[in-house]
C-alpha positions in Angstrom: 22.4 -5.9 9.6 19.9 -3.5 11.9 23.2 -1.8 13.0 23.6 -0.8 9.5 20.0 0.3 8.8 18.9 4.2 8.6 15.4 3.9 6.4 12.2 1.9 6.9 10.3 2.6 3.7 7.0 1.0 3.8 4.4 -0.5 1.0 1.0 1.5 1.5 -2.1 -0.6 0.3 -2.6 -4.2 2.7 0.4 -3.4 4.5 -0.1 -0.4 6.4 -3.7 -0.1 5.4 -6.7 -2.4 5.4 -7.9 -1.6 2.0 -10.6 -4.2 1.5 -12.1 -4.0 5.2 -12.4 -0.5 4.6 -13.9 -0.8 1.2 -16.3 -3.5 2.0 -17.6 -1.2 5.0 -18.0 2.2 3.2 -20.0 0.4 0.1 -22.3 -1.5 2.9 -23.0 1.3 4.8 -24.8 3.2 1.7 -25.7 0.6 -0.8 -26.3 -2.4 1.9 -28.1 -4.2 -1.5 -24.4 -4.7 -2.8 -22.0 -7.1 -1.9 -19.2 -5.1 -1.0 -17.0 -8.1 -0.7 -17.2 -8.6 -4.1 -17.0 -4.8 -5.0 -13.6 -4.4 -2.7 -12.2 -7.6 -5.0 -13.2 -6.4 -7.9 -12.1 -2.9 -7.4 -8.2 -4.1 -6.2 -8.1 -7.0 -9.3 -8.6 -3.9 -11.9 -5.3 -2.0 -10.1 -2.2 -3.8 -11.6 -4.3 -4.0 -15.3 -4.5 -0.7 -14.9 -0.6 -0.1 -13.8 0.1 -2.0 -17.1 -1.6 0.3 -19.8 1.0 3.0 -17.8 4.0 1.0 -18.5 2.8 -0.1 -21.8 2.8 3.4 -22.9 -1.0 3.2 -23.6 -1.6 5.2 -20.8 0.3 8.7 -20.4 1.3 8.8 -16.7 -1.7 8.5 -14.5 -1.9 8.9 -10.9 -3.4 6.0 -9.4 -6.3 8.2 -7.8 -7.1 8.5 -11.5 -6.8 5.1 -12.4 -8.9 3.8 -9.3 -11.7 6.4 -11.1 -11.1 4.3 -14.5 -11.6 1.3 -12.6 -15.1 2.2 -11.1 -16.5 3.4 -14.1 -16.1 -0.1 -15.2 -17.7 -1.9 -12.1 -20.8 0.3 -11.9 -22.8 -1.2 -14.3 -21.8 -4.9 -12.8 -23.0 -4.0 -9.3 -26.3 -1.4 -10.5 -24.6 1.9 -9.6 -24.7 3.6 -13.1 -27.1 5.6 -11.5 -24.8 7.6 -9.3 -24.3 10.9 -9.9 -20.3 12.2 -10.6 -20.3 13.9 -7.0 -21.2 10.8 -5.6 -18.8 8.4 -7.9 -16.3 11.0 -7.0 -16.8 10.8 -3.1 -17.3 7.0 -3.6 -13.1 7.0 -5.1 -12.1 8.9 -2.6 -12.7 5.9 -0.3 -9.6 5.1 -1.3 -8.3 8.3 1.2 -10.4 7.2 4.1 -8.6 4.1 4.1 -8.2 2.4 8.0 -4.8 1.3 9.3 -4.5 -2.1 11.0 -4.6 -2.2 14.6 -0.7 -2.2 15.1 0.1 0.2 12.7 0.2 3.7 14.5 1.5 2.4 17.6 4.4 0.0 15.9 5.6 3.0 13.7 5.5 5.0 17.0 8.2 2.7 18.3 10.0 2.3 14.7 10.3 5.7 14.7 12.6 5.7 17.7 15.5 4.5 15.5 14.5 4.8 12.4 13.3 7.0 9.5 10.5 6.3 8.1 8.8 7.1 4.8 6.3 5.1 2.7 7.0 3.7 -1.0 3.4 3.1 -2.4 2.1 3.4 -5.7 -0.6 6.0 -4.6 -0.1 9.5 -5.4 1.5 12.1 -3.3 -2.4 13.3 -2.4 -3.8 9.8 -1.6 -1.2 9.4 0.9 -1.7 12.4 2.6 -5.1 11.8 3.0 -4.4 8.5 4.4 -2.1 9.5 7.0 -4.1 11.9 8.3 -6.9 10.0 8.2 -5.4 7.3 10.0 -2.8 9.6 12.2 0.4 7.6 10.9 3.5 9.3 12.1 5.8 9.1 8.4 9.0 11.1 8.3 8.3 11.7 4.8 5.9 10.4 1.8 7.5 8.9 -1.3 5.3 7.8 -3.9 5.4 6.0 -7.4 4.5 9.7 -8.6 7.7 11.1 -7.2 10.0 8.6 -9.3 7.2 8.6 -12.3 7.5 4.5 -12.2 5.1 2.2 -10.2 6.3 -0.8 -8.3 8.3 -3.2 -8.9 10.7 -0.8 -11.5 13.9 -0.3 -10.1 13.9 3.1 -9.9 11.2 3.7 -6.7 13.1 0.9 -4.5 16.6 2.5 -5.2 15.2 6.0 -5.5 14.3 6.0 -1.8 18.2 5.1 -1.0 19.2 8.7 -3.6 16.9 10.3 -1.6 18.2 10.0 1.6 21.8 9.4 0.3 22.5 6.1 1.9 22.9 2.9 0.3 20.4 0.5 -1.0 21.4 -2.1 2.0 20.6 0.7 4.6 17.3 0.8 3.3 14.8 -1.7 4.3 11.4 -1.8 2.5 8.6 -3.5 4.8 5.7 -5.1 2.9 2.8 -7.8 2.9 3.6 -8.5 -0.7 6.3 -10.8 -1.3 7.0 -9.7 -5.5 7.4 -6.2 -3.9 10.0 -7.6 -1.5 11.6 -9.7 -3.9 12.1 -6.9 -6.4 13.2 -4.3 -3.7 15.6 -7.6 -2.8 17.1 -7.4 -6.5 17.6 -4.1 -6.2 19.7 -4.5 -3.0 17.2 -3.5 -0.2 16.7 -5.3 3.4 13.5 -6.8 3.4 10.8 -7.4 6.1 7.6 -9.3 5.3 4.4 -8.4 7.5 2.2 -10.7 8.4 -2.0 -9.9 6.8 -4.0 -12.6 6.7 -7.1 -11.0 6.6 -6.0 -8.6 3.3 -8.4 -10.0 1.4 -11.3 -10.1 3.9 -12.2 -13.0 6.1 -13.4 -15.1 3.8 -10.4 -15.1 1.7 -7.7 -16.1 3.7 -4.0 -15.2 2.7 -0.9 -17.6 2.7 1.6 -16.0 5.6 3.7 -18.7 5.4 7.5 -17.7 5.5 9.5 -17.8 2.0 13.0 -17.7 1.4 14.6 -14.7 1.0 13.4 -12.2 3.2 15.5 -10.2 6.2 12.4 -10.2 8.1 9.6 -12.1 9.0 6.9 -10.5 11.5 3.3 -11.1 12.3 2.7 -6.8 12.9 4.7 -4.0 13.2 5.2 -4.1 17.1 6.4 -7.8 16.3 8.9 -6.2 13.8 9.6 -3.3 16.2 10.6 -6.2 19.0 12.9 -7.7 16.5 14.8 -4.5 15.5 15.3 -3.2 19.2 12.9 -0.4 19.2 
């Protein structure tokens, strides 16, 4: 199966990045009066609501930088920051750009990189993503986003657009992901999947189910781990 592979296409949010560390940190450093636990939760559980009113055709497409600005709006008065002025709740979304990598991350897709190409599949926008890898120094081959296919994850179309891309088929395509309903629906559509291990996603206090599940190509506990199984 790894003979066969060419692309490593990687989910964004909680797999390469530690979105809720990262949240919980910039939202304690200048309001330490909120709980920014509770403000990082709140903030992701608004994301795949807000996907929907996209898909449901409520919603004209809408980059998710735009919908992460929809979501705020709604959690300042619930954590006392109505106050905020829009430069600030406008620096405060762009949190979402100054996202931290895990600790394996730049040095695993070092070593993927080796044999590999490697691009990410996220539902951020082209821009987020930029920001994030050079904020975080993460050596991608190329960015492919949900805006790029105009469909967010799981729709058919962004796991087999990243094989029309490249031109190779969807089995020498692998996506790697924390999430296994991404994996299982880049699965359906033919893709090798690998399952990262990240417990801590959700903070420390929420602890995430690793456990393996059926299915899956891959199972690894980082990206070095998954670079040892593939030979890089």
């Amino acid at each position: 199966m790894r003979e066969n592979l060419k692309i490593l296409a990687f989910d964004v949010f909680g797999t390469v990045v530690d979105w809720h560390g990262s949240i919980q940190r910039e939202v304690n450093a200048h309001w330490p009066q909120i709980d920014g636990d509770a403000f990082a939760l709140a903030w992701r559980a608004g994301y795949v609501p807000a996907m929907q009113r996209v898909r449901s055709g409520e919603l004209g497409w809408t980059r998710i930088d735009d919908l992460h600005r929809l979501i705020l709006e709604t959690l300042l008065p619930t954590f006392g920051l109505t106050h905020l002025t829009q430069a600030e709740r406008q620096n405060l979304n762009r949190a979402w750009h100054r996202l931290d990598p895990w600790p394996d991350v730049v040095a695993g897709l070092h070593r993927l990189k080796t044999q590999y190409t490697l691009c990410t599949l996220s539902n951020g926008n082209l821009g987020l993503l930029t920001a994030l890898s050079k904020h975080g120094q993460l050596p991608w081959d190329c960015l492919l986003s949900a805006e790029v296919f105009r469909a967010y994850k799981p729709d058919p179309a962004t796991y087999l657009g990243v094989a029309d891309v490249f031109n190779v088929k969807p089995a020498q395509t692998a996506l790697v992901a924390a999430h296994h309903d991404d994996l299982a629906a880049a699965r359906a559509c033919g893709l090798v999947t690998a399952y990262i291990e990240r417990p801590l996603e959700y903070g420390p206090h929420h602890a995430k189910d690793v456990s393996p599940q059926a299915g899956n190509d891959f199972h690894a506990k980082s990206f070095l781990d998954l670079a040892d199984q593939l030979g890089c």
